[in-house]
C-alpha positions in Angstrom: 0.0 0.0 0.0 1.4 3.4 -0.9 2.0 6.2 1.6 -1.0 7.9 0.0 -3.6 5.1 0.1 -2.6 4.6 3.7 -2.9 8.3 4.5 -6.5 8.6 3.1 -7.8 5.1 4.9 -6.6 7.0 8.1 -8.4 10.0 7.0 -11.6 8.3 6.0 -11.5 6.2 9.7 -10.9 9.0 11.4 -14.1 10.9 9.5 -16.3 7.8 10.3 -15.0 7.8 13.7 -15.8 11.5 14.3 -19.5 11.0 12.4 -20.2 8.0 14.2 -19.0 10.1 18.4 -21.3 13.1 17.0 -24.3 11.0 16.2 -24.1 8.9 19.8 -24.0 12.3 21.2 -27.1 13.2 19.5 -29.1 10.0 19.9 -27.3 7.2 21.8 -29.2 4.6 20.8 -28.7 5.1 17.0 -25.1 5.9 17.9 -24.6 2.6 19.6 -25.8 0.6 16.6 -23.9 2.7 14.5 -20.8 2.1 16.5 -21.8 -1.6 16.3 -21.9 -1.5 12.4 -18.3 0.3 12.0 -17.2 -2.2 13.9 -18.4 -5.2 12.3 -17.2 -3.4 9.0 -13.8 -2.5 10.1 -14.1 -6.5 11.7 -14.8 -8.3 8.0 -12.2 -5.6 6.2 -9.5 -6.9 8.5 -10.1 -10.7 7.9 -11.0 -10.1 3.9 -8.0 -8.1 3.6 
């Protein structure tokens, strides 16, 4: 992976990190299964990768 993929995946994680706090703020409930769901994601991307 090149310097400038791996910059942008950090980027993007980071963005969906910082979505995913503001909307937990916001409604926790929604936040919670939204945090669940990132998880999973990040979960399959590690094992597929």
């Amino acid at each position: 992976m090149s310097p400038d993929q791996h910059t942008s995946h950090i980027l993007l994680m980071l963005i969906i990190a910082g979505l995913v706090t503001y909307v937990a703020l916001l409604n926790p409930l929604l936040g919670a299964a939204l945090l669940v769901g990132v998880g999973v994601a990040v979960f399959l991307h590690q094992i597929l990768r």
